[in-house]
N, C-alpha and C positions, 0 to 999 in steps of 0.2 A: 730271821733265825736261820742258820746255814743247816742244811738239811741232805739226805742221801746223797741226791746228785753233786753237793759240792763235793763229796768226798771221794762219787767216781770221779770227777773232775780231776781230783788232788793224784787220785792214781794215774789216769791217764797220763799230769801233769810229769808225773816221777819217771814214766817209762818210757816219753817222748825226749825228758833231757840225758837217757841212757842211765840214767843212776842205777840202772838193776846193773852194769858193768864191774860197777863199784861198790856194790855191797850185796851180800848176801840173799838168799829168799828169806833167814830168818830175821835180818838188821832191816828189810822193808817192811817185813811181818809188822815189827816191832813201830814203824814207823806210822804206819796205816792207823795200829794199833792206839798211839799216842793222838794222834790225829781226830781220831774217833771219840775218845775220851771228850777233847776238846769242843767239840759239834753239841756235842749232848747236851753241852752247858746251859743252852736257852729254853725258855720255856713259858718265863713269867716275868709281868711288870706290873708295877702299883702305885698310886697315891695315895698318902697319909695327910694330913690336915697337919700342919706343924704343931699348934697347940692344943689337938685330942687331948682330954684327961680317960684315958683308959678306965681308969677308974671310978669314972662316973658312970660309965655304961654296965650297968648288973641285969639289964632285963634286954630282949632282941624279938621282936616279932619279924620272922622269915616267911616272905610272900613265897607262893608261887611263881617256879620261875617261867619266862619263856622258855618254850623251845622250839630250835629251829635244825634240831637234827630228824632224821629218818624214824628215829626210835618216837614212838608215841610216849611212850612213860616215861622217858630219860629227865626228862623236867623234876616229876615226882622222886625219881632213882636220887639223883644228884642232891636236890633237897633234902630229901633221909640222910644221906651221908652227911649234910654241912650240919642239920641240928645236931646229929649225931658229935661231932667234930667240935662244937660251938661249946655243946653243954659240958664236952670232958675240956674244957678251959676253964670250968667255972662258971661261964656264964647260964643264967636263968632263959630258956627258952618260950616261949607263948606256943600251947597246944594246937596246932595247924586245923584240928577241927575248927578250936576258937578262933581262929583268920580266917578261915573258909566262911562260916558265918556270917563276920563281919562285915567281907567282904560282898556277901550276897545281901546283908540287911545297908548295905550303903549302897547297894544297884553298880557298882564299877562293873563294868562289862567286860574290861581288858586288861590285863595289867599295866602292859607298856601306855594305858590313858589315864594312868593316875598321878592325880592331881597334890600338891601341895597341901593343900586342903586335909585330904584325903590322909596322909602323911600322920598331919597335924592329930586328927579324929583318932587313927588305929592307934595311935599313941595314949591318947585323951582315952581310948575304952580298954587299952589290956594293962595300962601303965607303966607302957615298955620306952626305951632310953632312945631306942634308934631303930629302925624297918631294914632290911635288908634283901634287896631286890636284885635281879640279874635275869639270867638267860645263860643255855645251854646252845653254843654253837655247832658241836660235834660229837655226839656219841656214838661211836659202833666201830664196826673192824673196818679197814683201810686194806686195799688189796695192792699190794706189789707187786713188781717182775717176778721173784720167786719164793717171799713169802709174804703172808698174811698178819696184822699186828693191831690191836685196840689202840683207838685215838679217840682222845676227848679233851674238848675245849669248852673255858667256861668265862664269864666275863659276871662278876657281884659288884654291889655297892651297898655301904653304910650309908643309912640317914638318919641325921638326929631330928626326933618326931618334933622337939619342941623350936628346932629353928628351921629347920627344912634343909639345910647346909647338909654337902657332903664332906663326910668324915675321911672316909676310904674307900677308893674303888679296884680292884684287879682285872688283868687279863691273866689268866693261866691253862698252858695248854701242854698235854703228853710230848713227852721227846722223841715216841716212835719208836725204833726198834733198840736194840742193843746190839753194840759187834756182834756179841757170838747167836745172836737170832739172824743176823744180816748175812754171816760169813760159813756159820757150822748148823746153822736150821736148829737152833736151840729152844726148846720151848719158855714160853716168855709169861710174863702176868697176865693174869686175866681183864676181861674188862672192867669188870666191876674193883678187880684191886690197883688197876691203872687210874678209874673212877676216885677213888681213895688216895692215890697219893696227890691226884690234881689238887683237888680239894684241901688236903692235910697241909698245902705248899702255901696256897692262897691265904687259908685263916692263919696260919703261922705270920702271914706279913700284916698282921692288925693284934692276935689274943696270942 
C-alpha cells in the first residue's frame, strides 16, 4: 500500500523535472492534492468462500482475539467494537462471558492453539453457525516527522463450527493520516473512532 513517503517522493518527483516552472503553486497545490486522495485508497483485502450462504449464518461466537500491539487491552477494545458492529447487521452474537467459560471449561490455553475439534465443540455448546477468530496487529498512535496519528491493523476469520472450512478471512488496516493533518496540522480521529472505522470496513466485506 503506497504510503507518506511515496507521496514525498511524488513531490520531490514534480520539482526535480522543474514543473513548478510551469504551473502555479496553486495548480501543484491541486496536484499533491489529487495525488493524496489517490494513496489513501488502500487499506483492506479479503476472502469470501464463493458459495457462503450468508443466510445460513444467524448466530457467531467471537473469540478473544490476539494481540500483538503495545496496548494490553486492545484485544478486548477491538472485540467490543466487532460484536458491537456484528449485532447491528442482524446477526445474533454469543455473550463473551459464555466463550470465556467455555473456553476455560475446555482447558485451551491459547487461542492461536485451537484445534478443529475445539471449533466443532464451541459450536456444539452455544449453537452458533460459525467462530470468529483474529488478532490485533497494531493499535496506538504512530509518531511522524511532524505529526502524530492512530493506526490500527486487524486481521479476522469466519469458521463454520459444523465443517471447520473457512468462510471469510480479512486483513484491514488505518490509511494514516489525511492531507490536511499531513499538510495544515489538522486535527484528525481519534483512536478509538479510527478503531471503528477499521472494523465497520472489514464486517461490511462479509454482513
Amino acid at each position: 500500500c503506497i504510503r507518506w513517503t511515496q507521496l514525498t517522493r511524488f513531490i520531490k518527483f514534480v520539482r526535480s523535472v522543474h514543473l513548478v516552472n510551469f504551473v502555479n503553486r496553486f495548480n501543484l497545490f491541486l496536484l499533491v492534492f489529487c495525488f493524496s486522495l489517490f494513496i489513501c485508497g488502500c487499506g483492506h483485502k479479503y476472502y469470501l468462500k464463493s458459495d457462503i450462504d450468508l443466510k445460513a449464518i444467524k448466530k457467531i461466537a467471537i473469540l478473544p482475539l490476539e494481540n500483538f500491539s503495545t496496548d494490553e487491552t486492545a484485544g478486548e477494545k477491538i472485540r467490543r467494537i466487532i460484536i458491537a458492529e456484528v449485532i447491528s447487521k442482524g446477526i445474533e452474537v454469543i455473550e463473551p462471558g459464555e466463550i470465556t467459560k467455555i473456553i476455560r471449561d475446555m482447558k485451551i490455553k491459547s487461542i492461536n492453539m485451537i484445534k478443529l475439534s475445539d471449533i466443532r465443540n464451541i459450536g456444539l455448546e452455544t449453537g452458533s453457525d460459525a467462530v470468529m477468530t483474529g488478532s490485533v496487529e497494531y493499535y496506538g498512535i504512530s509518531r511522524g516527522v511532524n505529526i502524530n496519528y492512530p493506526e490500527v491493523a486487524i486481521n479476522l476469520k469466519l469458521i463454520e463450527t459444523a465443517t471447520g472450512k473457512v468462510l471469510w478471512s480479512t486483513r484491514n488496516t488505518s490509511e494514516g493520516p489525511d492531507f490536511w493533518m499531513r499538510h495544515f496540522g489538522s486535527e484528525g480521529p481519534s483512536l478509538s473512532e479510527v478503531a471503528g472505522k477499521v472494523v465497520k470496513k472489514a464486517i461490511g466485506t462479509i454482513f
